[in-house]
SENU-177362 format. One record per residue (C-alpha): x, y, z; residue in three letters; residue number from 1. Coordinates in Angstrom, 1 decimal. Layout:
N
ATOM      u      v      w residu num
ATOM      X      Y      Z    ALA NUM
...
***
This chain:
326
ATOM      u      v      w residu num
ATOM   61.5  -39.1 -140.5    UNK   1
ATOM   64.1  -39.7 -137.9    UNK   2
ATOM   62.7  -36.9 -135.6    UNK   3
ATOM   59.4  -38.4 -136.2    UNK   4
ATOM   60.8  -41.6 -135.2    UNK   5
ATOM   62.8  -39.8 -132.3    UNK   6
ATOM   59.7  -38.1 -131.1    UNK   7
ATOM   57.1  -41.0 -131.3    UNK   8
ATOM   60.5  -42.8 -129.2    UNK   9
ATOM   60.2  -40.5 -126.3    UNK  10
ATOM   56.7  -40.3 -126.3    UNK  11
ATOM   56.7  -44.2 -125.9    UNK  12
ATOM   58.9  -43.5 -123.0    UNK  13
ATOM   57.2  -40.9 -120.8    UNK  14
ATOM   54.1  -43.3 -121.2    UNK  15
ATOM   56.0  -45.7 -119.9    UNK  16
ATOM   57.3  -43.4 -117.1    UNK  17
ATOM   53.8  -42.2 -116.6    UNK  18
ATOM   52.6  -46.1 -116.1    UNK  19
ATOM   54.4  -46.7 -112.6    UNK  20
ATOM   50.7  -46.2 -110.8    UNK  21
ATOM   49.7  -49.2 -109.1    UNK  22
ATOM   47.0  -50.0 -111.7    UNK  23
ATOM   49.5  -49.6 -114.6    UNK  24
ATOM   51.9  -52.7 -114.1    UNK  25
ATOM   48.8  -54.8 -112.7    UNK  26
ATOM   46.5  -54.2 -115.7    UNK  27
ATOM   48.9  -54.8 -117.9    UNK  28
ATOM   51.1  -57.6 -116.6    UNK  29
ATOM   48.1  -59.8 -114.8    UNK  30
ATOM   45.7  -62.7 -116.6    UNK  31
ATOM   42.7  -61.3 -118.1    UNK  32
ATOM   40.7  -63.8 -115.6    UNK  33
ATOM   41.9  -62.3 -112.7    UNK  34
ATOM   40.9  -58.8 -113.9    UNK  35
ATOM   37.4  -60.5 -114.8    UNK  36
ATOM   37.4  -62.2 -111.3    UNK  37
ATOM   37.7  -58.8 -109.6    UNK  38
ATOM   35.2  -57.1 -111.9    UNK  39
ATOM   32.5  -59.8 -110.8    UNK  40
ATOM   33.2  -59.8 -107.2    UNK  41
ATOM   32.5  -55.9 -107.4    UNK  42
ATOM   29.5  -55.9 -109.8    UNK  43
ATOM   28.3  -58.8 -107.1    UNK  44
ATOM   29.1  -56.5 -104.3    UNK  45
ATOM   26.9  -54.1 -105.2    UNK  46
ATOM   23.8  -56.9 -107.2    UNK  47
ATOM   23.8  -57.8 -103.3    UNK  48
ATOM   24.5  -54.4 -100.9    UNK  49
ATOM   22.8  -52.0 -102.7    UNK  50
ATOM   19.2  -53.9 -102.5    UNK  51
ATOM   19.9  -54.8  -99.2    UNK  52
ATOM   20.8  -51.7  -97.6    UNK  53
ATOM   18.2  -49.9  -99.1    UNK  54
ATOM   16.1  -52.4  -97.6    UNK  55
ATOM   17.8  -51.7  -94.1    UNK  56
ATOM   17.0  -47.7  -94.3    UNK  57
ATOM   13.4  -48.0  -95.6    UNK  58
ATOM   13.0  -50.6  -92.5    UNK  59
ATOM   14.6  -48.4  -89.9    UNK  60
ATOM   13.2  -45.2  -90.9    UNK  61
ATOM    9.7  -46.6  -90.9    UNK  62
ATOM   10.2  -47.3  -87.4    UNK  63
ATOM    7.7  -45.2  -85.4    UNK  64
ATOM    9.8  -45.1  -82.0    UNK  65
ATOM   13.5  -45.7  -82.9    UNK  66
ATOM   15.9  -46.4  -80.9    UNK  67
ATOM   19.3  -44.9  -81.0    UNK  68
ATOM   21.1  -48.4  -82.2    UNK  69
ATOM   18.3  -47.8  -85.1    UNK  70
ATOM   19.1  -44.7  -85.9    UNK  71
ATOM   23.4  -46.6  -85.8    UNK  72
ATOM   22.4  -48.5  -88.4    UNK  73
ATOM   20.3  -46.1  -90.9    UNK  74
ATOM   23.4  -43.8  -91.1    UNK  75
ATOM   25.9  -47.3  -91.1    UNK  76
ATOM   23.9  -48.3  -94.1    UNK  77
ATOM   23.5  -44.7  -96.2    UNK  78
ATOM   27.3  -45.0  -95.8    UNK  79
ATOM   27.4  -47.9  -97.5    UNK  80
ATOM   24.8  -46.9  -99.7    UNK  81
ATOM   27.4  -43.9 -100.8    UNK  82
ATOM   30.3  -46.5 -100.7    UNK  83
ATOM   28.8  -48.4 -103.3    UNK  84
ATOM   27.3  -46.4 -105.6    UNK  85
ATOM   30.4  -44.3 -106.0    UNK  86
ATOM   33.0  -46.6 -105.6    UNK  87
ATOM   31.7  -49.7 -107.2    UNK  88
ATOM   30.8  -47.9 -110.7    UNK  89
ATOM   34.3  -46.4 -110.3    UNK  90
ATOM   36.7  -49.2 -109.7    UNK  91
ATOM   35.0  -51.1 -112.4    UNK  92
ATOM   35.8  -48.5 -115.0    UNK  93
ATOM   39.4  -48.5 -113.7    UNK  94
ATOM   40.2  -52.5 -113.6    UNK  95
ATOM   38.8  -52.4 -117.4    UNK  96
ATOM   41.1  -49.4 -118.0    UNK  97
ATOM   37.7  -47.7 -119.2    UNK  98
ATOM   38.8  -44.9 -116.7    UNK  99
ATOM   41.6  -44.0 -118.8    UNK 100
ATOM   39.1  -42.9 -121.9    UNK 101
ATOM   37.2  -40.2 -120.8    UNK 102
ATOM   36.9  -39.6 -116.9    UNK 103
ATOM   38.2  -36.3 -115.8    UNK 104
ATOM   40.5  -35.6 -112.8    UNK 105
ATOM   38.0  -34.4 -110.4    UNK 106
ATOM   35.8  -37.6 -110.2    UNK 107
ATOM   39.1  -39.1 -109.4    UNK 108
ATOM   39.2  -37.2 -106.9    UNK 109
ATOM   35.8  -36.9 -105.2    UNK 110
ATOM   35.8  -41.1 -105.8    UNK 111
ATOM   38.5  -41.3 -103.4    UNK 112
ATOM   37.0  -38.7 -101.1    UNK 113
ATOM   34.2  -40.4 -100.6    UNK 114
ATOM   36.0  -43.4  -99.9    UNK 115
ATOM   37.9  -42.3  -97.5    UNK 116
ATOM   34.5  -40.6  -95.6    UNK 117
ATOM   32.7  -43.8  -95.9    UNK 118
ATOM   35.7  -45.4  -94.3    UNK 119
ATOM   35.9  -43.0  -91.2    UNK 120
ATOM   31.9  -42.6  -91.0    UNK 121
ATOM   31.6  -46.6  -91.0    UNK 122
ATOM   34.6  -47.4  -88.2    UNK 123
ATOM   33.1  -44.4  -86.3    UNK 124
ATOM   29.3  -45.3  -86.6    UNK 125
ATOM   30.3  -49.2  -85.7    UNK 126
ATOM   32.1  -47.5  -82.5    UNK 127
ATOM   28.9  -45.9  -81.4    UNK 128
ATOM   27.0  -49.0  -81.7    UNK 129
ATOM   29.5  -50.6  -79.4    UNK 130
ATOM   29.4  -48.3  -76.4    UNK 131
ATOM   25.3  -48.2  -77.5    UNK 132
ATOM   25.2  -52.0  -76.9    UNK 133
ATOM   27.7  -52.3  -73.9    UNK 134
ATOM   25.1  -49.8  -71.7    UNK 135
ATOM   22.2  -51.9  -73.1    UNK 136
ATOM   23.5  -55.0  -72.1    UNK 137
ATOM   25.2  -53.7  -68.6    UNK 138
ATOM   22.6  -50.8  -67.3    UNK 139
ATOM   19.8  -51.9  -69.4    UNK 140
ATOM   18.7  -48.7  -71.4    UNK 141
ATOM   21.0  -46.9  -74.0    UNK 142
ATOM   23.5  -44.0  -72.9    UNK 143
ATOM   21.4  -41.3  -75.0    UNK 144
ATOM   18.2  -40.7  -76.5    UNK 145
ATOM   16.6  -41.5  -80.1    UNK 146
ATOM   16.9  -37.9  -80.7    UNK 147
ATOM   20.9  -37.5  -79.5    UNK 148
ATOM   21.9  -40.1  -81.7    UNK 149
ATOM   20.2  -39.1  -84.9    UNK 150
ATOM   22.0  -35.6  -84.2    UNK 151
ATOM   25.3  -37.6  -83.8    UNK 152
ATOM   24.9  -39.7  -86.6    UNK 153
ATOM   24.6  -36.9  -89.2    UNK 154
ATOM   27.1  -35.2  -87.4    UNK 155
ATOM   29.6  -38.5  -87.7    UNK 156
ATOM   28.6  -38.4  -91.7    UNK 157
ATOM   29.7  -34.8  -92.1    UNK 158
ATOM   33.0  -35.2  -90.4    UNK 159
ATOM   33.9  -37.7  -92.2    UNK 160
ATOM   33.3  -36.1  -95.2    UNK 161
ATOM   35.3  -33.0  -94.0    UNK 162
ATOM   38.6  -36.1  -93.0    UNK 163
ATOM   38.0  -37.4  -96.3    UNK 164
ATOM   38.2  -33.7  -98.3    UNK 165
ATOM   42.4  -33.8  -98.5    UNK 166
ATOM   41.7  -36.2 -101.8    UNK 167
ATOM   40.5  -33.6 -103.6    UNK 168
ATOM   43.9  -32.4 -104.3    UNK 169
ATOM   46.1  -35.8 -103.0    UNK 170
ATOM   44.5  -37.8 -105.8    UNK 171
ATOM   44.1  -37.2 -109.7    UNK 172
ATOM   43.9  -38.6 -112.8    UNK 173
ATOM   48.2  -38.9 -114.1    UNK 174
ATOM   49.1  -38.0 -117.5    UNK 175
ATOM   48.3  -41.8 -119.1    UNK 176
ATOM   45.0  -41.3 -117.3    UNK 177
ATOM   45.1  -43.7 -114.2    UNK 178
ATOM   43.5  -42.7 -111.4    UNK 179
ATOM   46.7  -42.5 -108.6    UNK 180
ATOM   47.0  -40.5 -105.8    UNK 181
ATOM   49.7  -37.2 -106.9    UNK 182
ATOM   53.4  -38.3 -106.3    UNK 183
ATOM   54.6  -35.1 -105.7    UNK 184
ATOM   52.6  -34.8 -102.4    UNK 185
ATOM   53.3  -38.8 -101.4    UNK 186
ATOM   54.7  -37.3  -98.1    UNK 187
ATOM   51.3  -36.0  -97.6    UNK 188
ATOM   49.6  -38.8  -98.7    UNK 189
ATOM   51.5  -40.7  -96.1    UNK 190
ATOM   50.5  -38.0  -93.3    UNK 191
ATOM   46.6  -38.2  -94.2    UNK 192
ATOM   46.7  -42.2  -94.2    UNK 193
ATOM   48.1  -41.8  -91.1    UNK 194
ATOM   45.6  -39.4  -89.7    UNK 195
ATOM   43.1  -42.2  -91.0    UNK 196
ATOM   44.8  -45.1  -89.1    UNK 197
ATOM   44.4  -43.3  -86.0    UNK 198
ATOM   41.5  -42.8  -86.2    UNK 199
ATOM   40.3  -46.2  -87.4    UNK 200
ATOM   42.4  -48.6  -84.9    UNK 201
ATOM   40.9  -46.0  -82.1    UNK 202
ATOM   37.5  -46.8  -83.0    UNK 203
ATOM   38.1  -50.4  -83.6    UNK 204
ATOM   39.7  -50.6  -80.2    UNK 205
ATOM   37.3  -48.7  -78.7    UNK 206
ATOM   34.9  -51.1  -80.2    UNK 207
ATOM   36.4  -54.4  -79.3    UNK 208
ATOM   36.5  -53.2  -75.5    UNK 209
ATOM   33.2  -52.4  -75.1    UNK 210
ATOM   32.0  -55.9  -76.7    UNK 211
ATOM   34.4  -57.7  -75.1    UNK 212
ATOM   33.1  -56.1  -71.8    UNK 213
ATOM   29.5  -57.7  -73.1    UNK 214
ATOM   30.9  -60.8  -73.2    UNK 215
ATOM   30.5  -61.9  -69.7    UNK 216
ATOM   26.4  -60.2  -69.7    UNK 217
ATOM   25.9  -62.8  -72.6    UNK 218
ATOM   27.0  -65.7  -70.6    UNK 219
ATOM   24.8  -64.5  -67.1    UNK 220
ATOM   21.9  -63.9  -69.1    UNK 221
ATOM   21.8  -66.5  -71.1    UNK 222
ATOM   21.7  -68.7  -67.9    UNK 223
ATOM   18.6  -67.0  -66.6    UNK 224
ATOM   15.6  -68.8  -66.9    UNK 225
ATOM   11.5  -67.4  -65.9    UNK 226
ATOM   11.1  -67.6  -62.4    UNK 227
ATOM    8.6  -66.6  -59.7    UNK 228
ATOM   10.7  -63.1  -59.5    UNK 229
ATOM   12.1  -63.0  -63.3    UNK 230
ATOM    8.9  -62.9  -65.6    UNK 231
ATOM    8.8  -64.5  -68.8    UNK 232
ATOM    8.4  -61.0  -70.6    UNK 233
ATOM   11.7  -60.1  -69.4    UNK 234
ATOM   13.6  -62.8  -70.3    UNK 235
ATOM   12.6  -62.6  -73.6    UNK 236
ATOM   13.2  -59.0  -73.9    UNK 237
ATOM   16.8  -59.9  -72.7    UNK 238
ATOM   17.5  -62.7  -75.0    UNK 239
ATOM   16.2  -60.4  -77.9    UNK 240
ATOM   19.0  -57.7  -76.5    UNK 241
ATOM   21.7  -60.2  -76.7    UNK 242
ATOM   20.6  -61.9  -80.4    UNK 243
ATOM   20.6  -57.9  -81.4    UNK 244
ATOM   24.2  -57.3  -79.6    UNK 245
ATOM   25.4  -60.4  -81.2    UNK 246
ATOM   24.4  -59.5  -84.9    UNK 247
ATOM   26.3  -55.9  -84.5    UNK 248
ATOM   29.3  -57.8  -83.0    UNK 249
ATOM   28.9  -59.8  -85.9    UNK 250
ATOM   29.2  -56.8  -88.6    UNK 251
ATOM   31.8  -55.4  -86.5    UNK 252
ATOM   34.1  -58.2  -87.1    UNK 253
ATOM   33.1  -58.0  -90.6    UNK 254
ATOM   34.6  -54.7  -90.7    UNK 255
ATOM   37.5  -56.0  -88.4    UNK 256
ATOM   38.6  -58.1  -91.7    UNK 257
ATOM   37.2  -56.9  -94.7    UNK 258
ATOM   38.3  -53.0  -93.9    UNK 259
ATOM   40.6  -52.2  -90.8    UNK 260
ATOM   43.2  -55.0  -91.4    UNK 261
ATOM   43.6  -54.6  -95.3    UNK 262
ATOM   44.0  -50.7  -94.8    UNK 263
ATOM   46.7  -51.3  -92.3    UNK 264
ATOM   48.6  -53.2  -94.4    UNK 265
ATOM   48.0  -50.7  -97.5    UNK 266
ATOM   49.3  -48.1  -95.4    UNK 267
ATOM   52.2  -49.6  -94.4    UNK 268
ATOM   53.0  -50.8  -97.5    UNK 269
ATOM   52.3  -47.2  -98.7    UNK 270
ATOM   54.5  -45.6  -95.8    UNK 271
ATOM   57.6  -48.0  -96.8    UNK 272
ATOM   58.0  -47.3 -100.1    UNK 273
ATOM   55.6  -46.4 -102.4    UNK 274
ATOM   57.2  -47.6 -105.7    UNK 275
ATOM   56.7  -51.1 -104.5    UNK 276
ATOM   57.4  -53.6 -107.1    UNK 277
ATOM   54.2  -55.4 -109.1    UNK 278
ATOM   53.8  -58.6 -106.6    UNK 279
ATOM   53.4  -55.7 -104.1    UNK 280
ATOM   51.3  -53.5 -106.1    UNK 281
ATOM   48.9  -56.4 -107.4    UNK 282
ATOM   48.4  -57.4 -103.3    UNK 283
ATOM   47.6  -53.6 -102.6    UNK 284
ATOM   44.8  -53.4 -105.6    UNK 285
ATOM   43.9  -56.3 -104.2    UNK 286
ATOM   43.4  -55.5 -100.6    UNK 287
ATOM   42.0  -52.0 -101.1    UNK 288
ATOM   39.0  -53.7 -103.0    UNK 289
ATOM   38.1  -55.7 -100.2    UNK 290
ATOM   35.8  -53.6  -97.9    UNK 291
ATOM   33.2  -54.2 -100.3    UNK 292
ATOM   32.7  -57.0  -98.4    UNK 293
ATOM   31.8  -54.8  -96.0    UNK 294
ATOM   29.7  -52.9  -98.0    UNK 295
ATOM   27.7  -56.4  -98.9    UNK 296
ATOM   27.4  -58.5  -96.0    UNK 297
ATOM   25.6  -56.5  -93.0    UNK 298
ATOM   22.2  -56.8  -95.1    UNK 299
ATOM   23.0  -60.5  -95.1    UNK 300
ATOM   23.6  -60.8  -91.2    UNK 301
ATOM   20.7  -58.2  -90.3    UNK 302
ATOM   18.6  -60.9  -92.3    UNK 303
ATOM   20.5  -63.8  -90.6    UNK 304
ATOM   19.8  -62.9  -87.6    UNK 305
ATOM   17.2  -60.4  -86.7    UNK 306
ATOM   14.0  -61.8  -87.0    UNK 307
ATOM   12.3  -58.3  -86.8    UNK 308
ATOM   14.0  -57.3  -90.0    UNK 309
ATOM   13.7  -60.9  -91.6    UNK 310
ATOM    9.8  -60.5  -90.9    UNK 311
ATOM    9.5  -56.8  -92.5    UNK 312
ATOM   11.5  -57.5  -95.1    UNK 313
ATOM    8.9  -60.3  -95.9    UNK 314
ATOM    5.8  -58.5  -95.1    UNK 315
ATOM    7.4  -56.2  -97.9    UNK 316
ATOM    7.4  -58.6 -100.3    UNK 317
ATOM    4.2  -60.1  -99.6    UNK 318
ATOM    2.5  -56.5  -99.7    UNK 319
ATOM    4.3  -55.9 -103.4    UNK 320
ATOM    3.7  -59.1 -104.8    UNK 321
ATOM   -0.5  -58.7 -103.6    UNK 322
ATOM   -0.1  -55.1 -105.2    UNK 323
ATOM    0.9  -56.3 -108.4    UNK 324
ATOM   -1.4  -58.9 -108.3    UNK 325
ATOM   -4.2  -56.6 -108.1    UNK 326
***
């Protein structure tokens, strides 16, 4: 009885030891209504994105001549597409400690590559948007064709996947059955965050450069009014360029807040020390759930403000409903 005893003893105790994860002390320790919160904010995340940007790439690739800002967004949206339908489902199972049941190592794994991918493919697509939009509004046509930029798209969506590979053996399910990247290789771990920094805060830069090159454009242009020499035609076509420039400034400062500046302070967190105490821990879970807002909103602005989408969207809608009717 006493080595039963003494046995059932130090299995209590590697448990315990297997528990310092970052989801251990905060599933455990933290309110049920938090947990609950979290859970709704996610299963509202993707109620809201994945309509909406399933919306966004049936619009743009109906689009008989697209552009190569079109062809931005369709792959900015299958991204988030991917994001959500992997990630969402996943995280879920994980804040109601479903995960721990019955989901095997290697989803663990591939959900955190493709997080990683859809992070790199986003701040990299949102880049190309960028330097699209400052040639628009400077030289007046885009820096490369239709064609070009559906190439470099897809090409942007495969790298990233390649960046985002390392989590296939970085990240695993530990012994209690949280999903945790693999302490032993935490030096690693720290490298390939790093990597991702880099490349995220040079896209981001990159980005905030070329709109904040726009910025005076906007102001000229929106100054210009129809004259004997400036035709009404053109001045529309101008203003539309500048609504369109503002609404992808718009997402990109989503992204600014929702992704880039939680993952820096994850990663320096992460870098520090990465048995962080449970405040710490419960800010990280936090803060690494927060691009879904990402993931969410740039339906929402692309129906805000672009009336082209707005109208299709509608014409959608009206079409079903008649359909049904029928």
């Amino acid at each position: 009885m006493d080595t039963l005893n003494g046995t059932n003893m130090t299995n209590d105790a590697n448990k315990t030891a297997h528990d310092t994860v970052l989801e251990a002390p905060l599933l455990n320790l933290t309110p049920d209504a938090f947990l609950h919160g979290l859970t709704a904010y996610i299963a509202l995340a993707m109620l809201l994105g994945l309509p909406g940007n399933i919306l966004v790439v049936i619009f743009h690739g109906r689009i008989k001549t697209p552009t190569a800002t079109d062809w931005m967004i369709f792959y900015l949206a299958v991204s988030d597409i991917c994001s959500l339908v992997v990630c969402g489902p996943s995280f879920i199972l994980m804040i109601t400690k479903l995960w721990n049941f019955f989901m095997p190592s290697s989803i663990c794994s591939f959900h955190f590559m493709i997080m990683h991918a859809c992070f790199i493919a986003s701040t990299t697509l949102i880049s190309v948007i960028a330097v699209i939009r400052r040639s628009v509004m400077i030289t007046n046509r885009e820096p490369m064709s239709a064609r070009k930029s559906k190439l470099i798209g897809a090409c942007v969506i495969v790298v990233s996947i390649g960046l985002g590979s390392p989590s296939l053996f970085l990240n695993k399910n530990t012994p209690s059955g949280f999903c945790y990247f693999d302490k032993q290789k935490a030096h690693l771990q720290t490298i390939v965050y790093g990597v991702y920094m880099l490349i995220i805060l040079i896209s981001n830069a990159i980005t905030c450069v070329c709109y904040l090159n726009i910025v005076p454009k906007i102001r000229n242009a929106t100054r210009v009014a129809p004259t004997d020499t400036i035709n009404n035609a053109f001045v529309r076509t101008r203003r539309a360029a500048i609504k369109a420039t503002i609404c992808l400034a718009l997402v990109s400062v989503v992204f600014l807040f929702s992704t880039v500046a939680p993952l820096t302070v994850i990663t320096m967190l992460n870098a520090s020390n990465h048995d962080v105490g449970v405040v710490m821990n419960t800010v990280i879970f936090v803060l690494s759930r927060l691009y879904f807002i990402n993931n969410f909103a740039n339906p929402l602005v692309y129906l805000w403000m672009n009336g082209r989408f707005r109208q299709r969207v509608r014409s959608m809608f009206q079409r079903s409903s008649r359909n049904t009717v029928t």
